[in-house]
MDTraj code that builds the backbone (N, CA, C; nanometers):
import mdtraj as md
import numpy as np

residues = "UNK UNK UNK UNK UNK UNK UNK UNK UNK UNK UNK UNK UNK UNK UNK UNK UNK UNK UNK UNK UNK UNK UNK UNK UNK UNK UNK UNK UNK UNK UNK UNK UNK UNK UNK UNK UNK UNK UNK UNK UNK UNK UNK UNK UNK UNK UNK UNK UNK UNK UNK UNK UNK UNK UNK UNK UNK UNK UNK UNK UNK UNK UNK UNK UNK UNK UNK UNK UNK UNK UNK UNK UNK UNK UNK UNK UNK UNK UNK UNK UNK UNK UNK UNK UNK UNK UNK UNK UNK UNK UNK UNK UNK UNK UNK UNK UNK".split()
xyz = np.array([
    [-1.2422, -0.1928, 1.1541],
    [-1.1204, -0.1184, 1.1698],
    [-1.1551, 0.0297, 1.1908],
    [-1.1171, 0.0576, 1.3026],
    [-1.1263, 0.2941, 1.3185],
    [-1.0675, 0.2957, 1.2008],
    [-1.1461, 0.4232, 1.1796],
    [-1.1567, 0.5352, 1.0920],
    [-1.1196, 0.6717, 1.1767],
    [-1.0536, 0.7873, 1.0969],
    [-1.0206, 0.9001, 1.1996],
    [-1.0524, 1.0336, 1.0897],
    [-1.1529, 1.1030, 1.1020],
    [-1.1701, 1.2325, 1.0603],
    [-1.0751, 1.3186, 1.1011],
    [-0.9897, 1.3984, 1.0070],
    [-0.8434, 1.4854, 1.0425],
    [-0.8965, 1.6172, 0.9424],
    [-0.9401, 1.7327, 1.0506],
    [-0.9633, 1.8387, 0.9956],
    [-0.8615, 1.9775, 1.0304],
    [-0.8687, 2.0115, 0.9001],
    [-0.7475, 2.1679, 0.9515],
    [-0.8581, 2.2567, 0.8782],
    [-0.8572, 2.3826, 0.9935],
    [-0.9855, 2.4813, 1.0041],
    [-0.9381, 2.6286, 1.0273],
    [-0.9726, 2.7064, 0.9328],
    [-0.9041, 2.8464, 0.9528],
    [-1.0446, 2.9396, 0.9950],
    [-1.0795, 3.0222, 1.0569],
    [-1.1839, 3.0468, 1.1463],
    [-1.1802, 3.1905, 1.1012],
    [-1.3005, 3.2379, 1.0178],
    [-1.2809, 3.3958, 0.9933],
    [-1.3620, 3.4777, 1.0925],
    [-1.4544, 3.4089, 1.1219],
    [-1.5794, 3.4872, 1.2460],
    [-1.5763, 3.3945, 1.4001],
    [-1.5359, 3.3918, 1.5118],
    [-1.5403, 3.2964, 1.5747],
    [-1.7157, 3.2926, 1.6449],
    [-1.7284, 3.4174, 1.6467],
    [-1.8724, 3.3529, 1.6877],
    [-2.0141, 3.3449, 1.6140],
    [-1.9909, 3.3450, 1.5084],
    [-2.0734, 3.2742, 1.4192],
    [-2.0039, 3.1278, 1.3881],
    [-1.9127, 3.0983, 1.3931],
    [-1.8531, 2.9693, 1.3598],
    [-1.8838, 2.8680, 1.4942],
    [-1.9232, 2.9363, 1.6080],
    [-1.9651, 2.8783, 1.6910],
    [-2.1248, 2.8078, 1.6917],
    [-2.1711, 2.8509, 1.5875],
    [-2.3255, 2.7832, 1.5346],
    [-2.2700, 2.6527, 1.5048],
    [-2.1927, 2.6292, 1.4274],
    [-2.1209, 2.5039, 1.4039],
    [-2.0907, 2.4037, 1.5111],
    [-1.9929, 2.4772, 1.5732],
    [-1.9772, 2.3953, 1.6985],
    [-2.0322, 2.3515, 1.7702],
    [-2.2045, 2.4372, 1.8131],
    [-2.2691, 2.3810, 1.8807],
    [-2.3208, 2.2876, 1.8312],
    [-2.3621, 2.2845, 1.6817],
    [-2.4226, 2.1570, 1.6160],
    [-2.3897, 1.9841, 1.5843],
    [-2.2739, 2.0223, 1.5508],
    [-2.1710, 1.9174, 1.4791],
    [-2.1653, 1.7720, 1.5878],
    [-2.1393, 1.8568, 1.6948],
    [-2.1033, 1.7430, 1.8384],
    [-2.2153, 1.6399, 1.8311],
    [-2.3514, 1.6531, 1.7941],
    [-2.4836, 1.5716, 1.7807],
    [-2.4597, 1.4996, 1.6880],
    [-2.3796, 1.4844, 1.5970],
    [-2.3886, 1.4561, 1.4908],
    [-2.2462, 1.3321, 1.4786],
    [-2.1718, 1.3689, 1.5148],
    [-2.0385, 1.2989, 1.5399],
    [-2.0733, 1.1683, 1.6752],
    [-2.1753, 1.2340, 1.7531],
    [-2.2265, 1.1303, 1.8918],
    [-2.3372, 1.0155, 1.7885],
    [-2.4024, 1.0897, 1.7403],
    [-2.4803, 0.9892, 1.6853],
    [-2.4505, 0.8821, 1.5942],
    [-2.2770, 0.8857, 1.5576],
    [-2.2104, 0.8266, 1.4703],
    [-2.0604, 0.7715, 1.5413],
    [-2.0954, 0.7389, 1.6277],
    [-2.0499, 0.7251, 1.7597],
    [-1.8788, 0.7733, 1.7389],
    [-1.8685, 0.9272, 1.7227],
    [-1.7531, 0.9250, 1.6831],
    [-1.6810, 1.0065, 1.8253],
    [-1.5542, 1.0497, 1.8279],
    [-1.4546, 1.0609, 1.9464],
    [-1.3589, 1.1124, 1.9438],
    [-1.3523, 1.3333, 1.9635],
    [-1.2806, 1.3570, 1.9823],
    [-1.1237, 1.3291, 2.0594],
    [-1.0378, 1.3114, 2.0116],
    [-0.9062, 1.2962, 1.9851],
    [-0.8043, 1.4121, 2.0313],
    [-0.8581, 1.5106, 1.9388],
    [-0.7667, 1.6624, 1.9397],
    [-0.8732, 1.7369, 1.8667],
    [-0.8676, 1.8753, 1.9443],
    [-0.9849, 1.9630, 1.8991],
    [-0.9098, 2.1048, 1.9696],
    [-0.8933, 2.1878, 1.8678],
    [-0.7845, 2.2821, 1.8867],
    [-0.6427, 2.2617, 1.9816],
    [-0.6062, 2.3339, 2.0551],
    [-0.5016, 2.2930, 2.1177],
    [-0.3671, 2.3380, 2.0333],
    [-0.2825, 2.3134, 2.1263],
    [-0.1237, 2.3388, 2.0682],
    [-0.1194, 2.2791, 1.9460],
    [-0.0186, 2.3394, 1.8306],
    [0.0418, 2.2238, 1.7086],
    [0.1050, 2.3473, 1.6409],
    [0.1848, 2.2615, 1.6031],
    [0.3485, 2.3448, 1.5248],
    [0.3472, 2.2642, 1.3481],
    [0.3160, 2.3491, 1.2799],
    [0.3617, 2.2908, 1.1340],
    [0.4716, 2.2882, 1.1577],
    [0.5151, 2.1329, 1.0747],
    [0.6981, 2.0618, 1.0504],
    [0.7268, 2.1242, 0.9214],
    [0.6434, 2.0437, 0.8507],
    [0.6398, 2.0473, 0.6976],
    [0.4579, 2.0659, 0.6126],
    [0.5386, 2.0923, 0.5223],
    [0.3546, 2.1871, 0.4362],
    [0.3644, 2.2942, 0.4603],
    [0.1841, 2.3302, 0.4638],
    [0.1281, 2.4940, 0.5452],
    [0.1509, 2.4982, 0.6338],
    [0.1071, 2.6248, 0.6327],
    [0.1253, 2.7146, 0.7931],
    [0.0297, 2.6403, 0.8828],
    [0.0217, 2.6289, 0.9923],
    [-0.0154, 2.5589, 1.0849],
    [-0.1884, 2.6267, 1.0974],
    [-0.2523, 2.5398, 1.0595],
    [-0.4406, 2.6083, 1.0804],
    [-0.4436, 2.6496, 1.2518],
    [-0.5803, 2.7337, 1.2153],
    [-0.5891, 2.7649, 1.3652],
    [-0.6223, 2.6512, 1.4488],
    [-0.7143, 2.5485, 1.4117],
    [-0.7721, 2.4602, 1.4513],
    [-0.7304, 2.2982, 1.4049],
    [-0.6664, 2.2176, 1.4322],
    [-0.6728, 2.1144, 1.3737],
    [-0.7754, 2.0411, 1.4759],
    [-0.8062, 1.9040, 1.4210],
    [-0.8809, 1.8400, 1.5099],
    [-0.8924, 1.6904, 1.4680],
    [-0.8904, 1.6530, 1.5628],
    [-0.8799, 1.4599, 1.4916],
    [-1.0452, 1.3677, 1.5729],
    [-1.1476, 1.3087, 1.5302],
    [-1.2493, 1.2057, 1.5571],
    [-1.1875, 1.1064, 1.5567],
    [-1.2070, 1.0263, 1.6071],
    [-1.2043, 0.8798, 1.5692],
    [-1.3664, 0.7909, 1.6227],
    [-1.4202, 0.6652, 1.4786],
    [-1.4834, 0.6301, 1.4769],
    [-1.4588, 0.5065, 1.4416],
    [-1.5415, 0.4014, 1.4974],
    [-1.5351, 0.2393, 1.4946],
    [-1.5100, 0.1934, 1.3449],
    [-1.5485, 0.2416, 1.2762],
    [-1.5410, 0.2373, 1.0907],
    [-1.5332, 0.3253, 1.0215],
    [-1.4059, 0.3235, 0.8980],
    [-1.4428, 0.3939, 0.7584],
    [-1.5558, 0.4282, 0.7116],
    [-1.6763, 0.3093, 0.7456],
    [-1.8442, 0.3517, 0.7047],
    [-1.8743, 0.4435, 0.7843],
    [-1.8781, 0.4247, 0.9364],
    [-1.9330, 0.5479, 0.9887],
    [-1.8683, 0.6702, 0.9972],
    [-1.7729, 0.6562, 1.0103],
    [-1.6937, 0.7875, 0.9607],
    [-1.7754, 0.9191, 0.7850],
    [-1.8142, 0.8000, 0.7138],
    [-1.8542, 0.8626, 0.5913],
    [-2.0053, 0.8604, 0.6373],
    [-2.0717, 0.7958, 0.6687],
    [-2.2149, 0.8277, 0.6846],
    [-2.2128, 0.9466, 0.7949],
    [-2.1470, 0.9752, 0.8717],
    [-2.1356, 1.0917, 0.9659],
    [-2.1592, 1.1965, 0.8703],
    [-2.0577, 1.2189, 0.8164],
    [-2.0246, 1.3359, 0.7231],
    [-2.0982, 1.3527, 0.6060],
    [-2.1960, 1.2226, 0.5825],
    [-2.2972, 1.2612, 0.4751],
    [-2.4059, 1.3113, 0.5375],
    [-2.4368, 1.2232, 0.6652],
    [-2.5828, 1.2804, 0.7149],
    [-2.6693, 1.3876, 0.7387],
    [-2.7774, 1.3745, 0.7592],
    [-2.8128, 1.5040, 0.7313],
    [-2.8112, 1.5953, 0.8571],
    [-2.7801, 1.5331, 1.0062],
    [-2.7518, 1.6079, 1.0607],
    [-2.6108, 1.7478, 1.0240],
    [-2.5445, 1.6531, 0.9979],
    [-2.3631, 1.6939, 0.9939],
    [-2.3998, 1.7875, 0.8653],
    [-2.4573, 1.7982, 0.7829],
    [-2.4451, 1.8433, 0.6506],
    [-2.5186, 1.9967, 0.6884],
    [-2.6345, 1.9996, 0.8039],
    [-2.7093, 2.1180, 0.8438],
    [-2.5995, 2.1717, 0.9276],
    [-2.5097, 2.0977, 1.0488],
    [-2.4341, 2.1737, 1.1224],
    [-2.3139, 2.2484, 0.9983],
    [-2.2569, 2.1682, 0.9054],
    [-2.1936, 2.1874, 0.8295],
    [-2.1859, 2.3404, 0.7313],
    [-2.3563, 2.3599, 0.7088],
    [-2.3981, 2.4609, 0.6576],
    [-2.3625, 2.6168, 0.7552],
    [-2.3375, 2.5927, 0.8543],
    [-2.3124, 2.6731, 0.9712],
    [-2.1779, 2.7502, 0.9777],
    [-2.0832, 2.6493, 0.9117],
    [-1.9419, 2.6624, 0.9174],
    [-1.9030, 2.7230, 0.7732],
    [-1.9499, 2.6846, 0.6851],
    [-1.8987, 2.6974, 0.5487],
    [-1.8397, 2.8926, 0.5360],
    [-1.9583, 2.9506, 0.5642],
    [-1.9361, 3.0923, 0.5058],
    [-1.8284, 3.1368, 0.6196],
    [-1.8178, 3.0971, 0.7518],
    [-1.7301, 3.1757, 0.8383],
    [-1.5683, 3.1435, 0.8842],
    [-1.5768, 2.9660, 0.8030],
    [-1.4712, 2.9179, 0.8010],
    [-1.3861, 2.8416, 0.7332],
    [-1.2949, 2.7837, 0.6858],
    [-1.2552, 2.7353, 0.5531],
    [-1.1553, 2.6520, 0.6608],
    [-1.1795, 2.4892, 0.5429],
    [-1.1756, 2.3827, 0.6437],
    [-1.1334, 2.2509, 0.5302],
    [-1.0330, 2.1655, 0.5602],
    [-1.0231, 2.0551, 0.4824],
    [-1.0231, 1.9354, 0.6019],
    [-1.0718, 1.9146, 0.5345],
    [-1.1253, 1.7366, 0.6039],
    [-1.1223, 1.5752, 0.5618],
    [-1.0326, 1.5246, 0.5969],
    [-1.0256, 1.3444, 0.4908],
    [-1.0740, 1.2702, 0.6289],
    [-1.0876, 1.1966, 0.5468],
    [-1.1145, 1.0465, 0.6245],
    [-1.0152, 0.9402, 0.5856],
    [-0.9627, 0.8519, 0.6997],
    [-0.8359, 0.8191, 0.7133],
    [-0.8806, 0.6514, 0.7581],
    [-0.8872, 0.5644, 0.6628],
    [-0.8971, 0.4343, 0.7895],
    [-0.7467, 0.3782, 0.8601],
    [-0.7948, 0.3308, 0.9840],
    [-0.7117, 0.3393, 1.0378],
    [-0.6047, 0.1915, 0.9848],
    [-0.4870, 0.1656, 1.0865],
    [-0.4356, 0.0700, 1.0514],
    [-0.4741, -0.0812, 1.1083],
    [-0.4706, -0.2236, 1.0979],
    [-0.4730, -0.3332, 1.1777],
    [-0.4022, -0.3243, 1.2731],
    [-0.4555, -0.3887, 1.3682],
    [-0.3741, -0.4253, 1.4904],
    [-0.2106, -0.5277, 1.4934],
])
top = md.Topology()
chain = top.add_chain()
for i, resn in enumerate(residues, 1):
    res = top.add_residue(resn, chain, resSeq=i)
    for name in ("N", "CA", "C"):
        top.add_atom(name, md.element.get_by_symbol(name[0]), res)
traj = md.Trajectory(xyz[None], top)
C-alpha cells in the first residue's frame, strides 16, 4: 500500500537551504519515492498560516517511506536543512484501493 511523506517547511536562508535540496532528491530516488507537490500555490483553510513550502512524496510503502527518512543518506541531506529551516514532516499510509 503507498505511503505519502507530507512536509510543511518555513525557509529562513534560501540559499543555504538549498544544500538540502540538492541532497535530499538522491535519497527519496533511492527509496523510490515521487514528488507529488513541491512548493507551488496553497491557501491555508483551517490551522496555521500556510508554510512557505508544502510538499507531498509518495512511495510504494509505509516501510520505504520510513527507511527513506531514516537512512543515512536522507539524515546527511537532512543535516543541511535543520539550522536554515524549520519543517514538520509525517508519514501517512495511504488508503486501499
Amino acid at each position: 500500500m503507498k505511503a505519502y511523506w507530507i512536509a510543511h517547511v518555513d525557509v529562513t536562508d534560501p540559499d543555504r537551504y538549498s544544500q538540502y535540496t540538492q541532497r535530499a532528491p538522491k535519497a527519496f530516488a533511492e527509496y523510490g519515492g515521487r514528488f507529488l507537490a513541491r512548493g507551488g500555490r496553497s491557501e491555508a483553510l483551517e490551522g496555521r498560516a500556510t508554510p512557505q513550502r508544502s510538499v507531498v512524496i509518495e512511495f510504494d510503502s509505509y516501510e520505504q517511506a520510513v527507511a527513506c527518512y531514516r537512512s543515512t543518506a536522507y539524515q546527511e541531506a537532512k543535516s543541511y536543512r535543520e539550522e536554515w529551516a524549520r519543517a514538520e514532516v509525517i508519514i501517512v499510509e495511504g488508503m486501499a484501493p
